[in-house]
DRENGU-87928 format. One record per residue (C-alpha): residue number from 1; residue in one letter; x, y, z. Coordinates in pm, 1 decimal, m for minus. Example, Ala and Ser with C-alpha at 12.3 -4.5 7.8 and 13.67 -1.06 7.14 Angstrom:
<r><n>1</n><res>A</res><c1>1230.0</c1><c2>m450.0</c2><c3>780.0</c3></r>
<r><n>2</n><res>S</res><c1>1367.0</c1><c2>m106.0</c2><c3>714.0</c3></r>
REM end
This chain:
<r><n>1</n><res>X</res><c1>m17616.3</c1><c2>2791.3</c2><c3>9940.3</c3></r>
<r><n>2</n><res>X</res><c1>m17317.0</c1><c2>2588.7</c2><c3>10062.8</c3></r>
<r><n>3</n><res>X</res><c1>m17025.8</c1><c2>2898.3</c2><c3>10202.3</c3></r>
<r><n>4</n><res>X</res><c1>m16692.4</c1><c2>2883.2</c2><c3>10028.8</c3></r>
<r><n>5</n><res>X</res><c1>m16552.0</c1><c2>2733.5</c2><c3>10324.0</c3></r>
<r><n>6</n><res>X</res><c1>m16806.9</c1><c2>2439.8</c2><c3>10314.8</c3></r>
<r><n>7</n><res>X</res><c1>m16714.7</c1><c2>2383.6</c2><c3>9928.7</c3></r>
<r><n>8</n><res>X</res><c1>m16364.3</c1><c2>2396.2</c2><c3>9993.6</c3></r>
<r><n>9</n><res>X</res><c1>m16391.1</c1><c2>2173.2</c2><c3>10320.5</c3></r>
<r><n>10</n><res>X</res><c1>m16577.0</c1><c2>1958.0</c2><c3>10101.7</c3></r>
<r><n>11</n><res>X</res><c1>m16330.0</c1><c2>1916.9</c2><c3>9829.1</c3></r>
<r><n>12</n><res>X</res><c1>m16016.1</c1><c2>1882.8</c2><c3>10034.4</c3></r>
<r><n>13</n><res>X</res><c1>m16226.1</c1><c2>1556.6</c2><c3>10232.8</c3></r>
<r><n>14</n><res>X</res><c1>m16321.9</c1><c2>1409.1</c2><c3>9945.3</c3></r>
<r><n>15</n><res>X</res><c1>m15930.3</c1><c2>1464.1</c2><c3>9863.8</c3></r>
<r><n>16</n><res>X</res><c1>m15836.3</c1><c2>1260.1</c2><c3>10172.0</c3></r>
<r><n>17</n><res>X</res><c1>m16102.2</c1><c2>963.8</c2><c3>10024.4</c3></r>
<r><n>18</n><res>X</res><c1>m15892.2</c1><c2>930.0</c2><c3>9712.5</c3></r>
<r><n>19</n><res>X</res><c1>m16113.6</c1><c2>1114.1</c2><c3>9458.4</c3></r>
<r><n>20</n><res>X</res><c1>m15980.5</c1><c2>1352.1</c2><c3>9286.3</c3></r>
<r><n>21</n><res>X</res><c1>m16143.8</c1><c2>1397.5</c2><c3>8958.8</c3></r>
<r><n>22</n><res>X</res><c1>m16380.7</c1><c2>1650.6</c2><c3>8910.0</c3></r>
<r><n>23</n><res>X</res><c1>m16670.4</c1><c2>1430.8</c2><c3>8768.1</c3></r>
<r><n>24</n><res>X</res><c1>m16625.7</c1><c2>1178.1</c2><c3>9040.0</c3></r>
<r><n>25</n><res>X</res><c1>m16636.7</c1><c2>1439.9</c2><c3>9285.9</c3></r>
<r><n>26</n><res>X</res><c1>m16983.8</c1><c2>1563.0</c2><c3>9114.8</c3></r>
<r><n>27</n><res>X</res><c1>m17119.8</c1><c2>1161.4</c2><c3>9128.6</c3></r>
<r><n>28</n><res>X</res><c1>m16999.0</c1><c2>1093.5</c2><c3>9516.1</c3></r>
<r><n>29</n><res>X</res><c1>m17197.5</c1><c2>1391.1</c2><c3>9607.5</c3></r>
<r><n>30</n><res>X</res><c1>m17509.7</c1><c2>1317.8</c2><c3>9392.9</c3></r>
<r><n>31</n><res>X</res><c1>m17560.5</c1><c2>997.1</c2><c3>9507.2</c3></r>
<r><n>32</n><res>X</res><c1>m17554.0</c1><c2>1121.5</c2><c3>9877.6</c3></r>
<r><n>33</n><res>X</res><c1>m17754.5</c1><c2>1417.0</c2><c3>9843.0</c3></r>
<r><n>34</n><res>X</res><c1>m17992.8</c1><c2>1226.1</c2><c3>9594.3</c3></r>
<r><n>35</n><res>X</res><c1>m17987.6</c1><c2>1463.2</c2><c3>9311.4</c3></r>
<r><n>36</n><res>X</res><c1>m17785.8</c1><c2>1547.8</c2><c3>9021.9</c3></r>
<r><n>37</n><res>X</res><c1>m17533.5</c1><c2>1822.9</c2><c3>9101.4</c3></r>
<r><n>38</n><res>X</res><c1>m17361.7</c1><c2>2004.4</c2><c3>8829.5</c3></r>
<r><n>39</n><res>X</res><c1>m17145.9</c1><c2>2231.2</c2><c3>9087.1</c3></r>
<r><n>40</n><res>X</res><c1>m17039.2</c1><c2>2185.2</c2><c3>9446.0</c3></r>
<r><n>41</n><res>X</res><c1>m17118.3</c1><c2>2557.2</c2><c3>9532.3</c3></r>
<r><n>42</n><res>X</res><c1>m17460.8</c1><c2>2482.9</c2><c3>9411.4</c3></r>
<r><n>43</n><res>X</res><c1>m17530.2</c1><c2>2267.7</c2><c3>9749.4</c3></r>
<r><n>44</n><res>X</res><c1>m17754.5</c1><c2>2426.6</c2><c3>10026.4</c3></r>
<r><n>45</n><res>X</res><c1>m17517.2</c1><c2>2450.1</c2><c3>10345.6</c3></r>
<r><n>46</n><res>X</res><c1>m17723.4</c1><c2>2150.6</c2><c3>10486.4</c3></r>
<r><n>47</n><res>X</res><c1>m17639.8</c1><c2>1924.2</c2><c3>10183.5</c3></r>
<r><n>48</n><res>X</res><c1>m17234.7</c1><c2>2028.3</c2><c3>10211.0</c3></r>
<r><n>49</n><res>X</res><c1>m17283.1</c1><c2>1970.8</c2><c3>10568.2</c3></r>
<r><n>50</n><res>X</res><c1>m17412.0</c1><c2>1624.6</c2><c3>10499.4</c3></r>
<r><n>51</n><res>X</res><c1>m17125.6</c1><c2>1561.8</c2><c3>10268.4</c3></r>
<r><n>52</n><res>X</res><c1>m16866.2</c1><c2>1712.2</c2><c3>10471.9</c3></r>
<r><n>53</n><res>X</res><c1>m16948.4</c1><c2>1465.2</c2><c3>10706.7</c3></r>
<r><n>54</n><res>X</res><c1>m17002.9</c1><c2>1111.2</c2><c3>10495.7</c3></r>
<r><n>55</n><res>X</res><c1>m16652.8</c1><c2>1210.7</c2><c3>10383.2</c3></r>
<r><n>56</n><res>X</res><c1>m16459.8</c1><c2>1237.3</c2><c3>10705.6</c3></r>
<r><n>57</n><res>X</res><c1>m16659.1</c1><c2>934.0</c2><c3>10799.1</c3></r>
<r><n>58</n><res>X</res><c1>m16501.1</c1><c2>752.2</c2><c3>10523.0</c3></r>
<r><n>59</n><res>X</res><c1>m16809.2</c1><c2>710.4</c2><c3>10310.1</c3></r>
<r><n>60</n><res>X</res><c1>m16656.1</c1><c2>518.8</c2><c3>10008.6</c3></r>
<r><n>61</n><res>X</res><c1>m16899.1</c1><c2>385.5</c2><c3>9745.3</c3></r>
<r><n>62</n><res>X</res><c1>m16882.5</c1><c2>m2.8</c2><c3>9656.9</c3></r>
<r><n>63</n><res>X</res><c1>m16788.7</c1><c2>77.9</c2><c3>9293.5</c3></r>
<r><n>64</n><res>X</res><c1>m16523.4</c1><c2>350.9</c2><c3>9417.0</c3></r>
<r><n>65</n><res>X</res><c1>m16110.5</c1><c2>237.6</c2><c3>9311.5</c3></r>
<r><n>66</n><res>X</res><c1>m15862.4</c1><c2>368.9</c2><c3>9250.5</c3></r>
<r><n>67</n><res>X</res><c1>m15951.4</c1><c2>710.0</c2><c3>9339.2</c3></r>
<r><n>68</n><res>X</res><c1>m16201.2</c1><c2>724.0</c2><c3>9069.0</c3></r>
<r><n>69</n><res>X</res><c1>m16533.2</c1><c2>691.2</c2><c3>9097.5</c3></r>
<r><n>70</n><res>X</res><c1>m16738.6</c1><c2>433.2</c2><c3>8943.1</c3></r>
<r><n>71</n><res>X</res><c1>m16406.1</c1><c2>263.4</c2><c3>8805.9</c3></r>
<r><n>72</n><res>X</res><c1>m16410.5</c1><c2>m101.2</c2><c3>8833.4</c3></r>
<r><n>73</n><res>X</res><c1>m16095.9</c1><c2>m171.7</c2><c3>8722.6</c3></r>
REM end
């Protein structure tokens, strides 16, 4: 499982990418683990690893404005 400190690094990146909603923050890191995920701390460390890292390399979906995912305002 993904440490605290993986799920919080996680959450503050994802911060920094504009998306702050909890539900959009559940559907970025579905669609890059390829899996539903209900909870953040229910990654494996490798998956919040993966995450952590499409974050802080700016990983932004197409559909992504606003700050909210899938909004296409």
């Amino acid at each position: 499982m993904a440490s605290p400190a993986q799920v919080k690094a996680l959450n503050a990146a994802m911060m920094g990418l504009g998306i702050k909603e909890r539900e959009a923050k559940l559907a970025w890191i579905s669609d890059r683990v390829g899996h539903v995920v209900t909870s953040s701390k229910n990654l494996t460390a490798d998956e919040a690893h993966a995450c952590i890292s499409a974050a802080h390399a700016g990983e932004v979906s197409p559909d992504h404005v606003d700050g909210v995912y899938g909004d296409t305002r």
